[in-house]
C-alpha positions as CSV (number, residue, x, y, z in Angstrom):
1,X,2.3,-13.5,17.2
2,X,5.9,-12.1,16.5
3,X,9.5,-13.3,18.4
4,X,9.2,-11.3,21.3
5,X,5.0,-11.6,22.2
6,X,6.5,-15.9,22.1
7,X,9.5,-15.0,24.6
8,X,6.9,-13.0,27.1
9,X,4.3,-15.6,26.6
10,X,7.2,-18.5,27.5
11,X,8.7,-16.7,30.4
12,X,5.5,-16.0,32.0
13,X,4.6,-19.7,31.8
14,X,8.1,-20.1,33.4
15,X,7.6,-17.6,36.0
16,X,4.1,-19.2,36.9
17,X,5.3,-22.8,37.1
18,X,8.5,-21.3,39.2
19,X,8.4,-18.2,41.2
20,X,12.0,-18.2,41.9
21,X,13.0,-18.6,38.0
22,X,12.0,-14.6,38.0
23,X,15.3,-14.1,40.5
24,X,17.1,-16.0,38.5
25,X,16.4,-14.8,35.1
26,X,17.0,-11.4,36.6
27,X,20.0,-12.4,37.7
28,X,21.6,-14.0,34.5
29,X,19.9,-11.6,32.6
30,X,22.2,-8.8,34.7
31,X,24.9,-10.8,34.4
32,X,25.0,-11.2,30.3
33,X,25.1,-6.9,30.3
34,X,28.4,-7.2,32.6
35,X,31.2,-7.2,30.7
36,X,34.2,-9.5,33.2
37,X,37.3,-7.9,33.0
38,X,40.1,-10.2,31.4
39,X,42.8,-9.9,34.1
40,X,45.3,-12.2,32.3
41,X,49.3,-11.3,31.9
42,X,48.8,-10.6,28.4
43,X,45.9,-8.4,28.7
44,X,47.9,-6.2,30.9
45,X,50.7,-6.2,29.2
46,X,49.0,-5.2,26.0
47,X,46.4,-2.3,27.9
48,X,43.3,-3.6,27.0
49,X,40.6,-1.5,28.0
50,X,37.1,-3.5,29.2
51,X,34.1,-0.9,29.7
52,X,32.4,-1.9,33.0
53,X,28.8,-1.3,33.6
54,X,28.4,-1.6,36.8
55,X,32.1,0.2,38.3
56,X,31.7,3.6,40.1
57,X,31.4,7.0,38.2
58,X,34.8,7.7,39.0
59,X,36.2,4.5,37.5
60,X,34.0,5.3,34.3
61,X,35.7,8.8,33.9
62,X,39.4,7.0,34.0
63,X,37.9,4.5,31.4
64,X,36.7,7.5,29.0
65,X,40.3,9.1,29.3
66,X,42.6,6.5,28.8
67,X,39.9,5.5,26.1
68,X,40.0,8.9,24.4
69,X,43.9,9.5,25.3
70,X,43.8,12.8,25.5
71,X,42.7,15.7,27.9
72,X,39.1,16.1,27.3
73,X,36.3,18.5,29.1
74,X,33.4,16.4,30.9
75,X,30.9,16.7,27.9
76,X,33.9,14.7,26.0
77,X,34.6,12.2,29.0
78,X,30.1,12.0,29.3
79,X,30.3,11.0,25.5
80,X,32.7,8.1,25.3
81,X,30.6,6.5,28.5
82,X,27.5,6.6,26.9
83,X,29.0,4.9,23.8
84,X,29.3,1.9,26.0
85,X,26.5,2.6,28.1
86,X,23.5,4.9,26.4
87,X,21.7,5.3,29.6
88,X,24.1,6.8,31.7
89,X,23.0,9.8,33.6
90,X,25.4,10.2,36.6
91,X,26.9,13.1,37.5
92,X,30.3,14.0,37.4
93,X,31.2,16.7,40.0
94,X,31.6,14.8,43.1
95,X,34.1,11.8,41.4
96,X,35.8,14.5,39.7
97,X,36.7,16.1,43.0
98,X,37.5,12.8,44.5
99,X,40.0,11.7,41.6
100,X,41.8,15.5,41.4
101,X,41.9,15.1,45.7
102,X,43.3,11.6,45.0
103,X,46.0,13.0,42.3
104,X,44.6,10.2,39.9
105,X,43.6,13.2,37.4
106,X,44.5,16.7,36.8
107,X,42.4,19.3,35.6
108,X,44.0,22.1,33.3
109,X,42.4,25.3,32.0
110,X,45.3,26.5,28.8
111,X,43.0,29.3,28.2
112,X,42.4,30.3,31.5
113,X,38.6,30.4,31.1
114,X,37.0,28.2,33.7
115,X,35.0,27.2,30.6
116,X,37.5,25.5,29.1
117,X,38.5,22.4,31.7
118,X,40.1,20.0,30.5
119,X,40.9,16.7,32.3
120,X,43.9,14.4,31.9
121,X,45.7,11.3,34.4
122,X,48.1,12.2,36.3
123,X,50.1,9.5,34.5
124,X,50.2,11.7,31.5
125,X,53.0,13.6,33.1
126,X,56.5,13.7,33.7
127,X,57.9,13.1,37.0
128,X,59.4,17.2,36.9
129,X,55.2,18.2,36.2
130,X,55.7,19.0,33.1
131,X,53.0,17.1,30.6
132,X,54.3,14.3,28.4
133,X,54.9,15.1,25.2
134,X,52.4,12.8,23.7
135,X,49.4,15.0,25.6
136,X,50.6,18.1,24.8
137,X,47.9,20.9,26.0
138,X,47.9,22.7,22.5
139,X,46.9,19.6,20.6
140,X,43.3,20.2,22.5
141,X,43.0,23.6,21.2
142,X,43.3,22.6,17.7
């Protein structure tokens, strides 16, 4: 009998003795996959980023930019999430609409092909609209 046959063999003991140990295995079980956010003064100050699991879509797609730091298309921003989270299979259409209506991002064409979309924050520019310097549009072309 290997490691894991043992654990299933053990928790369905457990589960048998207890009903409720089920909830609450769930439960912890969920709770070691969450990754808590460390909210303290020096994690802001320094920008930590923390990958959460269970935020919205739309709080995932600000996570894959400021992860990535640089305008990106979706299949780029899709990527970076499902480094953290494999499984992902949202889609993006609806939260991308909801961040551009909401001024959190910006979405740029520098070709002017609707093919090529890319997305950046809205932090990534100047207060005149002009894009900062450090996310110039031609360094996504190269």
């Amino acid at each position: 009998m290997n490691y894991s046959e043992i654990i299933t063999d053990l928790e369905n003991k457990l589960f048998s003795l207890h009903p409720k140990a089920k909830e609450l295995y769930t439960l912890i079980a969920g709770l070691k996959n969450f990754q808590f956010e460390d909210v303290s003064a020096d994690n802001q100050k320094s920008g930590k980023l923390v990958y959460d699991k269970n935020a919205p879509v739309s709080k995932k797609i600000i996570f894959a930019l400021r992860y990535i730091d640089r305008f990106s298309k979706v299949g780029d921003i899709e990527n970076t999430i499902k480094e953290f989270e494999p499984d992902f299979d949202k889609g993006f259409s609806t939260p991308l609409r909801i961040l551009k209506d909401d001024k959190v991002i910006e979405a740029v064409t520098p070709t002017g092909s609707k093919r090529d979309v890319y997305y950046g924050l809205k932090e990534w520019y100047e207060a005149d609209g002009s894009i900062k310097e450090k996310y110039d549009l031609f360094s996504i072309l190269e």
